[in-house]
MMTF fields as JSON, N, C-alpha, C and O atoms, coordinates in Angstrom:
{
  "mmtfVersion": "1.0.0",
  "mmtfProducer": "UNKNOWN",
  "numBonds": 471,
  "numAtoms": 472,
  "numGroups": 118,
  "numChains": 1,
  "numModels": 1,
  "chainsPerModel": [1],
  "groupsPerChain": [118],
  "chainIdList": ["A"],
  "bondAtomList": [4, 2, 8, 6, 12, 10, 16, 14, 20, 18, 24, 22, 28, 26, 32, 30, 36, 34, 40, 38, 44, 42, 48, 46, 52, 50, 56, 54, 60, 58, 64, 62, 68, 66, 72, 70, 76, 74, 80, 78, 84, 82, 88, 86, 92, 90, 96, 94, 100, 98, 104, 102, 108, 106, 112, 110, 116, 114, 120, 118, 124, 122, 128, 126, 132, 130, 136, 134, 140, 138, 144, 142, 148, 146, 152, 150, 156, 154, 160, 158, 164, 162, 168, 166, 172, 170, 176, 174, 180, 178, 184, 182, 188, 186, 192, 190, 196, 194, 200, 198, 204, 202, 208, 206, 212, 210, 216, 214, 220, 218, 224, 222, 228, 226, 232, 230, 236, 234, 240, 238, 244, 242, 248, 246, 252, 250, 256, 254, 260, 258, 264, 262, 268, 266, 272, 270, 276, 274, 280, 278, 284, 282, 288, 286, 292, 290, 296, 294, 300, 298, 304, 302, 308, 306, 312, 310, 316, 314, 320, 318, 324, 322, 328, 326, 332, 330, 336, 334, 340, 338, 344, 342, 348, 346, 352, 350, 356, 354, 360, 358, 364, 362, 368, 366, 372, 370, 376, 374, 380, 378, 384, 382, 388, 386, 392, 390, 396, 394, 400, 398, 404, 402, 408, 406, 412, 410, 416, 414, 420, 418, 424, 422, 428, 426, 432, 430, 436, 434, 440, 438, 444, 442, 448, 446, 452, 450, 456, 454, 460, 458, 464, 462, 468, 466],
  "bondOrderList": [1, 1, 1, 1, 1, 1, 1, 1, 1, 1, 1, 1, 1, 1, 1, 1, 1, 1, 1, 1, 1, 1, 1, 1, 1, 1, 1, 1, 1, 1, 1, 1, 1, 1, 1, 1, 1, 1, 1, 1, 1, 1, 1, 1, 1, 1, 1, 1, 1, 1, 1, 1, 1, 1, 1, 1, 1, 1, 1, 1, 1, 1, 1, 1, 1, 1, 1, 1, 1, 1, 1, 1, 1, 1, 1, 1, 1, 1, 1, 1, 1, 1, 1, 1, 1, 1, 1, 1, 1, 1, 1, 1, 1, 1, 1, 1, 1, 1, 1, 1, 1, 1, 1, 1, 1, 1, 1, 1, 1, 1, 1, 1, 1, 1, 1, 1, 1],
  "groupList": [{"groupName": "UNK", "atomNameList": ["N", "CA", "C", "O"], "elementList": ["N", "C", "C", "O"], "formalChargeList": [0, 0, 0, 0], "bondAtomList": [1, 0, 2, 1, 3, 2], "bondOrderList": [1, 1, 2], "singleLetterCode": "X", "chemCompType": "L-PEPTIDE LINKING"}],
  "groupTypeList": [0, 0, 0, 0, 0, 0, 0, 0, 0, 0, 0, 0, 0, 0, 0, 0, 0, 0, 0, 0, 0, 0, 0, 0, 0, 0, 0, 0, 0, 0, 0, 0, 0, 0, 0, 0, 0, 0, 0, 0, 0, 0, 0, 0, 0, 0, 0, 0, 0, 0, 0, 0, 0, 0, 0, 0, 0, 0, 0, 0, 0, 0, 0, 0, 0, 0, 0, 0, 0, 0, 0, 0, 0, 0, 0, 0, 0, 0, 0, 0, 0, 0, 0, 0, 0, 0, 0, 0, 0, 0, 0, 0, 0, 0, 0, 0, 0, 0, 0, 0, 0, 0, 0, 0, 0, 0, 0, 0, 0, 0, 0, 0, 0, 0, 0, 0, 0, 0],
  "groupIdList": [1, 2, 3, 4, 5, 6, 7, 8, 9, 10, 11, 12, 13, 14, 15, 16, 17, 18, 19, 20, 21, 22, 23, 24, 25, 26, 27, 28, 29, 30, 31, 32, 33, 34, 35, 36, 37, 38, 39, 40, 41, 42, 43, 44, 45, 46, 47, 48, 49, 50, 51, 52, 53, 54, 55, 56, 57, 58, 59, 60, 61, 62, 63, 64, 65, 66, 67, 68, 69, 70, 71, 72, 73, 74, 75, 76, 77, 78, 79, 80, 81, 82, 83, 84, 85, 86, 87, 88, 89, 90, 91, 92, 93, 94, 95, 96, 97, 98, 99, 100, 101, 102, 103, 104, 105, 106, 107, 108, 109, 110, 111, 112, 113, 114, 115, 116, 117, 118],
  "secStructList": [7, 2, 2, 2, 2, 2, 2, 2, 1, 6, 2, 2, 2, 2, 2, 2, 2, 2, 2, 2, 2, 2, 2, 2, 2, 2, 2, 2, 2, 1, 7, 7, 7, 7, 7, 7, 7, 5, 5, 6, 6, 6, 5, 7, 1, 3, 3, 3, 7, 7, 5, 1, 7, 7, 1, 1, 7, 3, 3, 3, 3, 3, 3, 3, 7, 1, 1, 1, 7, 3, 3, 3, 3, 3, 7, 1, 1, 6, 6, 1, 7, 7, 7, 7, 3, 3, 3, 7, 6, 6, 7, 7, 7, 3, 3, 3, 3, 7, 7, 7, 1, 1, 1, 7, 7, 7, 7, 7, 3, 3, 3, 3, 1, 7, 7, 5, 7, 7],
  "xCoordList": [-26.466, -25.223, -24.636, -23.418, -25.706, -25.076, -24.047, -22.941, -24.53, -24.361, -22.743, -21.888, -22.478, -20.596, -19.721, -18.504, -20.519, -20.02, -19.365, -18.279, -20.088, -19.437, -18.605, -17.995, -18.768, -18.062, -16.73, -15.959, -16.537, -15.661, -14.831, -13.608, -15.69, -14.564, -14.714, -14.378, -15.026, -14.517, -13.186, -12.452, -12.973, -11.716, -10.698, -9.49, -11.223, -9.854, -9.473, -8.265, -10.595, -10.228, -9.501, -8.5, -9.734, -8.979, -7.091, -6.037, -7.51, -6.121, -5.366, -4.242, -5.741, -4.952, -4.545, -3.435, -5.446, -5.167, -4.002, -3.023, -4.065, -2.951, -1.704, -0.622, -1.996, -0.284, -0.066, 0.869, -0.778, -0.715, 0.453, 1.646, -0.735, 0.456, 1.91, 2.72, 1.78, 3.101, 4.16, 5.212, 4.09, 4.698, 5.202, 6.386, 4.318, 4.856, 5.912, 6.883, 5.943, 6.256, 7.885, 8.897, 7.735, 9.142, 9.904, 11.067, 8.857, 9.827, 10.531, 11.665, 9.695, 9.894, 11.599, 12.443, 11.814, 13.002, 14.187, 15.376, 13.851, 14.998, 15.627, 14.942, 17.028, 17.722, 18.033, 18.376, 18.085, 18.22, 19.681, 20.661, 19.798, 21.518, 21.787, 21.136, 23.162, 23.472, 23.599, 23.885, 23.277, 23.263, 24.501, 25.073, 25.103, 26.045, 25.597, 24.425, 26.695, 26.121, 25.936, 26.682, 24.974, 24.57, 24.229, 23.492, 24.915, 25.092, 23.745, 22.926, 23.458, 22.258, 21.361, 20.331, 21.998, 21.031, 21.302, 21.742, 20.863, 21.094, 22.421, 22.488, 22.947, 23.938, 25.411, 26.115, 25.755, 27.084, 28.376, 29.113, 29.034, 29.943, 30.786, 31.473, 31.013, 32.303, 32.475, 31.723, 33.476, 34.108, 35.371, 36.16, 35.471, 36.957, 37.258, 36.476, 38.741, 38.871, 40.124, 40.398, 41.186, 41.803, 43.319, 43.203, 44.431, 45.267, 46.239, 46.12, 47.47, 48.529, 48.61, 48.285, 48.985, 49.773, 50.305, 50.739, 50.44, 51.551, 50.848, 49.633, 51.212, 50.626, 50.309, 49.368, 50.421, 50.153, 49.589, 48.366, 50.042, 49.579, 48.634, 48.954, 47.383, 46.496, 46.505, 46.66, 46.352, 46.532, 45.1, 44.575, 43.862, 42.762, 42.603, 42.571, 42.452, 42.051, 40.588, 39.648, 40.541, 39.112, 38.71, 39.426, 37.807, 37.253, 36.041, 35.37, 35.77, 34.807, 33.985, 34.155, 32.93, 32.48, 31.374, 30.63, 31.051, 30.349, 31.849, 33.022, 30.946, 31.189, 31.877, 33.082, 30.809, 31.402, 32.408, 32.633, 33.078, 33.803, 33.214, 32.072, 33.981, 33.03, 34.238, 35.394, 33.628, 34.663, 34.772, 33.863, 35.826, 36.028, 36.186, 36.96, 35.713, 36.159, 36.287, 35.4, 37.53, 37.777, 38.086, 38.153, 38.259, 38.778, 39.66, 39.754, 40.398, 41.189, 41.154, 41.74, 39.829, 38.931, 38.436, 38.947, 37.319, 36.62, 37.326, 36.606, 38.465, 39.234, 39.956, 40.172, 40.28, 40.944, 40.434, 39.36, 40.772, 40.469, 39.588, 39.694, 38.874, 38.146, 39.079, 39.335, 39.746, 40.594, 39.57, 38.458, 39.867, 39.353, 40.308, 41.47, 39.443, 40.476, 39.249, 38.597, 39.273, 38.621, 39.232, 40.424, 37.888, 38.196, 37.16, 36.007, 38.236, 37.653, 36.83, 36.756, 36.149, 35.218, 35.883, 36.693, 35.255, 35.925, 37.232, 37.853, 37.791, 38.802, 39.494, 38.944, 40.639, 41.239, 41.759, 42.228, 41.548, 42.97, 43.524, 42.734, 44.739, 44.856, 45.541, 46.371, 44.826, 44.225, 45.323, 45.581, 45.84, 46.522, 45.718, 45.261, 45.771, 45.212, 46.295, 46.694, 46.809, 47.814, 46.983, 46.045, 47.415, 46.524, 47.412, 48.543, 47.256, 48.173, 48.589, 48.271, 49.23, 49.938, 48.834, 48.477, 48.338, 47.686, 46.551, 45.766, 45.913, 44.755, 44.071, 44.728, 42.589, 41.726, 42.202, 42.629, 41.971, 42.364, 40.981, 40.509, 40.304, 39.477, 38.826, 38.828, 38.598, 38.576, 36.857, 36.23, 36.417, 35.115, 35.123, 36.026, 34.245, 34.738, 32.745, 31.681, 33.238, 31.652, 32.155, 33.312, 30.953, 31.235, 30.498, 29.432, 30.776, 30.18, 30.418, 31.598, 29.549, 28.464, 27.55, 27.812, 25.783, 25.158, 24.15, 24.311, 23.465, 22.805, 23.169, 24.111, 21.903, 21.88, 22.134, 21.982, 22.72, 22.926, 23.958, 24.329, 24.799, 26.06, 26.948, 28.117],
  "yCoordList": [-2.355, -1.913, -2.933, -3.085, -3.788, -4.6, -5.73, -5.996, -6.425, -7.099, -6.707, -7.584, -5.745, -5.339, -5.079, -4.97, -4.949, -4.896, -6.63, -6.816, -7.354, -8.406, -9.31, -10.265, -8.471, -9.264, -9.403, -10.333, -7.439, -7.082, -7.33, -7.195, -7.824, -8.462, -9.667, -9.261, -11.041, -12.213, -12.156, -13.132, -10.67, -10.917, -10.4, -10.582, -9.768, -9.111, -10.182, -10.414, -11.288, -11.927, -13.116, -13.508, -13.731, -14.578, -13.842, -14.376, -12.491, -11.545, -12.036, -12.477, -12.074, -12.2, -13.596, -13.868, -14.745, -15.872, -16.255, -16.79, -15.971, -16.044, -15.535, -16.009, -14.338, -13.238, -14.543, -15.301, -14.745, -15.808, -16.829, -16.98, -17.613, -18.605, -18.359, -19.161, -17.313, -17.43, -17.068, -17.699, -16.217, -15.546, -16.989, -17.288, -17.6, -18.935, -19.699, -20.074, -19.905, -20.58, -20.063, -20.714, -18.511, -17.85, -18.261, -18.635, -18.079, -18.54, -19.789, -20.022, -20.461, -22.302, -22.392, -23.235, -21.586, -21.734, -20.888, -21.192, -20.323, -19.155, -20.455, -21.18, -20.629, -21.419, -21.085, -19.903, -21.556, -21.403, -20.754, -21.5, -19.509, -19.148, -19.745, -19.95, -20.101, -20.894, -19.461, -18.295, -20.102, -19.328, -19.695, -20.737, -18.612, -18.368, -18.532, -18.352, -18.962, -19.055, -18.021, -17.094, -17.831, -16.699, -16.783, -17.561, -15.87, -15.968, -15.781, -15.305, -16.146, -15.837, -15.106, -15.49, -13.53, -12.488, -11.993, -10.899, -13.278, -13.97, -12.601, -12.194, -12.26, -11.517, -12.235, -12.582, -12.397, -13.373, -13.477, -12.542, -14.745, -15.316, -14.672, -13.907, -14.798, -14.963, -12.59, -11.823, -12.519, -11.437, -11.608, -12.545, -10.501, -10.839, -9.261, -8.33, -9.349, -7.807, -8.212, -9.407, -7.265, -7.458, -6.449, -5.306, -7.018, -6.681, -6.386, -6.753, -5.395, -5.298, -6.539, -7.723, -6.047, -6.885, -6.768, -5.625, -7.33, -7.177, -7.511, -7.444, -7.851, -8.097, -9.446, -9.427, -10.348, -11.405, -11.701, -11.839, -11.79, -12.338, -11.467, -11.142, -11.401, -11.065, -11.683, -12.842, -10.842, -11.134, -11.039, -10.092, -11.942, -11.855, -12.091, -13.282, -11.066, -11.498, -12.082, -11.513, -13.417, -13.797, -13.505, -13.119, -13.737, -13.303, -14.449, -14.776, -14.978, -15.558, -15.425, -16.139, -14.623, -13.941, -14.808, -14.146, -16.191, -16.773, -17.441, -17.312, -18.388, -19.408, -20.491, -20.73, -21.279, -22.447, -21.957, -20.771, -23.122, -23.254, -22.913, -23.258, -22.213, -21.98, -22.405, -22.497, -22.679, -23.259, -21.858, -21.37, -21.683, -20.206, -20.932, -21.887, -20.734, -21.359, -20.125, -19.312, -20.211, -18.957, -19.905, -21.127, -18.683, -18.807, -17.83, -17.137, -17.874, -16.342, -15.545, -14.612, -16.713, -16.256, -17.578, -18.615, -17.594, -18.665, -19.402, -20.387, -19.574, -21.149, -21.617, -22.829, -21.148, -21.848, -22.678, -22.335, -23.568, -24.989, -24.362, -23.185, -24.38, -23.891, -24.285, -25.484, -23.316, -23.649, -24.123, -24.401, -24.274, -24.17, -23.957, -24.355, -23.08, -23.447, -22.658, -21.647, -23.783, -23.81, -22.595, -22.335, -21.726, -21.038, -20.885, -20.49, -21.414, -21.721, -20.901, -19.858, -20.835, -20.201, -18.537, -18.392, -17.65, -16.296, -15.902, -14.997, -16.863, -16.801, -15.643, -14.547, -15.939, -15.3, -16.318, -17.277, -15.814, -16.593, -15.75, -14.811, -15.253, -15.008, -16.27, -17.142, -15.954, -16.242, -15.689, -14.486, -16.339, -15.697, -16.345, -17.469, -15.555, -15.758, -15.19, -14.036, -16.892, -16.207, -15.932, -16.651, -14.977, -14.38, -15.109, -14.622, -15.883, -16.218, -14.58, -13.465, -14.872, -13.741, -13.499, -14.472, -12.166, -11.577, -11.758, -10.908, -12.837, -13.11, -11.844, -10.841, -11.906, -10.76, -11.296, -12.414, -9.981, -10.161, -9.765, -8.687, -11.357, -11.303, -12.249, -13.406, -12.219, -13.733, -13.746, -12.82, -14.963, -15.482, -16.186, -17.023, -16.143, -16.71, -17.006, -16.875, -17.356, -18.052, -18.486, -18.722, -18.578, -19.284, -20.041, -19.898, -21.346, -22.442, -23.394, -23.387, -24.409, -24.612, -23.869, -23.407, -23.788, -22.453, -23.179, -24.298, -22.523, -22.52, -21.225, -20.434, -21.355, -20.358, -20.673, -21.825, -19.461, -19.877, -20.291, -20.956, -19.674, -19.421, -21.292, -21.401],
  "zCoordList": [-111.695, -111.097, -110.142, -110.05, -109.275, -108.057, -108.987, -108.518, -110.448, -110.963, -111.39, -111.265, -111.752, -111.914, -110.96, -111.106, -109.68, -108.66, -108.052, -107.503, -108.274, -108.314, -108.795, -108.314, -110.595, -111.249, -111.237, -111.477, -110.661, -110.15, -109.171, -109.222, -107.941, -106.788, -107.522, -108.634, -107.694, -108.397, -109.507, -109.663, -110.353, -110.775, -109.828, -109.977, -108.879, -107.581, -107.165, -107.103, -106.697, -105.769, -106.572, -105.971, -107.68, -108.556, -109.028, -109.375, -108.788, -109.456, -107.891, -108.13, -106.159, -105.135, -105.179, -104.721, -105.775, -105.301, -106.144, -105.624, -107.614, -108.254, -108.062, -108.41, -107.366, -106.778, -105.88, -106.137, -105.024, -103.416, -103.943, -103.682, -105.039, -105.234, -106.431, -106.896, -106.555, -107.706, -106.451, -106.554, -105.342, -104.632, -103.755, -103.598, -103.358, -102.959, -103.861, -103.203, -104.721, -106.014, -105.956, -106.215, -105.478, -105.693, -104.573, -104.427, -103.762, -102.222, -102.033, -101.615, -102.395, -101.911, -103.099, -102.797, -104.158, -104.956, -104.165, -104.069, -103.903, -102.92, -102.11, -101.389, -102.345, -101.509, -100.346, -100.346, -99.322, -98.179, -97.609, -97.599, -97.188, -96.818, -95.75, -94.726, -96.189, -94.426, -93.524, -93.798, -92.461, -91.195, -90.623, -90.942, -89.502, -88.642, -87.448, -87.119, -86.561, -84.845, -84.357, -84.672, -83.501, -82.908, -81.202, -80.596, -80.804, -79.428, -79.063, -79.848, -77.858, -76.724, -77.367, -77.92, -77.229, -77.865, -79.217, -79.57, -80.075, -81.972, -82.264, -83.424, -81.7, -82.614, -82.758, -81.81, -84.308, -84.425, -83.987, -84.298, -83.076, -82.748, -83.303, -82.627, -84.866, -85.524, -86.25, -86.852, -85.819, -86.465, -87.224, -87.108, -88.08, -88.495, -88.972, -89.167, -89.08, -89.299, -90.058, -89.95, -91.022, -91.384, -90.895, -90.454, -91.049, -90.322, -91.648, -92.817, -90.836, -91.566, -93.065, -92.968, -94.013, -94.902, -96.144, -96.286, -96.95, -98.518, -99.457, -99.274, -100.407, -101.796, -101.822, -102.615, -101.568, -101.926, -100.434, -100.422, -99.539, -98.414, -96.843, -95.7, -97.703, -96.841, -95.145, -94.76, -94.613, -92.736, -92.289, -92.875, -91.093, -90.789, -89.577, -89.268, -88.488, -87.156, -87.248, -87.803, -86.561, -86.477, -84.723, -83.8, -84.755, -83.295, -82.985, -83.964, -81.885, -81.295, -80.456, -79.468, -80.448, -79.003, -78.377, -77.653, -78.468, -77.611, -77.128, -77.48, -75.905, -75.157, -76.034, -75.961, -77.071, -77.768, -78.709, -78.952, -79.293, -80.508, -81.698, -81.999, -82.433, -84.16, -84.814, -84.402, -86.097, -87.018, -88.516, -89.189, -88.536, -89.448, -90.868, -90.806, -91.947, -93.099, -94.311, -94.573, -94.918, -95.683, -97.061, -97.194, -98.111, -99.94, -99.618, -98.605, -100.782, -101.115, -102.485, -103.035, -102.79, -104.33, -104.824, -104.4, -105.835, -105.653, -106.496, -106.661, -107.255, -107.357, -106.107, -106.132, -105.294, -103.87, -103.149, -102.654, -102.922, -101.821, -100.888, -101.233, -100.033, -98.589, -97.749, -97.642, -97.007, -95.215, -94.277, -94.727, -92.767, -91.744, -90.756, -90.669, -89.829, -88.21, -87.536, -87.8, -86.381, -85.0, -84.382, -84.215, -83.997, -83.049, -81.482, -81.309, -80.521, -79.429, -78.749, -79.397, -77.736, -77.111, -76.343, -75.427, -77.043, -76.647, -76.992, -76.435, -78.272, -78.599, -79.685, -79.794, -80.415, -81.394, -81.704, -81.09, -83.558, -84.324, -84.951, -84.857, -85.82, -87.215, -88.272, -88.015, -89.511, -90.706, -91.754, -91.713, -92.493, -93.542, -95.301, -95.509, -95.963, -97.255, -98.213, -98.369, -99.079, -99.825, -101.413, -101.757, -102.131, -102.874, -104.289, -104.305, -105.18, -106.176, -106.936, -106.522, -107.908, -108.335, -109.619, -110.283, -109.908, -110.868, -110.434, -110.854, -109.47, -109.091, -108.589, -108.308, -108.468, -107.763, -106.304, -106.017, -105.334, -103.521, -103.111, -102.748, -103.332, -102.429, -101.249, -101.669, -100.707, -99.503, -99.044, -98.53, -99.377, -99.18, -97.958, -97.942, -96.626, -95.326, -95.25, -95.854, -94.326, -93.001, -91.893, -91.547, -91.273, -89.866, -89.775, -90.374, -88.871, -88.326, -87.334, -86.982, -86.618, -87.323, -86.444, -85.333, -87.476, -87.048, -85.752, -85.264, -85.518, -84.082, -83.282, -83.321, -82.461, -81.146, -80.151, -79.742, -79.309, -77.635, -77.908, -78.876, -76.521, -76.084, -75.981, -75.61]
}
């Protein structure tokens, strides 16, 4: 009996080492998301909300709630150029996104650049 008892943990323990490394294997491919700035206590700088607007021309309050400058970068669907505009420390901007005609209305944004602390 002692004799299956072992044979038994040697395939457990060959069954973890293999999970170990495939699970690694998955990770190290997972690309890295860019990160956003994050104030003091890591919660993010950049907000945005959307405001009044029409058919074609989407309206975007951005918001800045640290200290430094963040840089806002928007689409208005993924064939569109990337914008930018600086928004200063504790600041506001608005953002307009013109939407081509028949196109989907949708706007892809981030903030940057990332780091912590105010």
């Amino acid at each position: 009996m002692p004799i299956h008892g072992k044979r038994h943990s040697g395939i457990s323990g060959l069954l973890v080492v293999l999970a170990l490394g495939a699970s690694g294997t998955l990770h190290a491919q997972t690309p890295a998301m860019p990160t956003e700035p994050l104030d003091s206590s890591a919660q993010p700088c950049g907000a945005i909300r959307a405001l009044p607007a029409n058919v074609t021309d989407y309206r975007y309050e951005v918001t800045n709630r640290c200290e430094r400058q963040v840089t806002y970068y928007w689409r208005c669907n993924a064939t569109d150029t990337e914008h930018s505009v600086d928004v200063p420390g504790k600041g506001q901007q608005t953002v307009t996104c013109v939407k081509a005609s028949g196109a989907a209305g949708e706007i892809v944004f981030r903030f940057g650049p990332p780091g912590a602390g105010n």
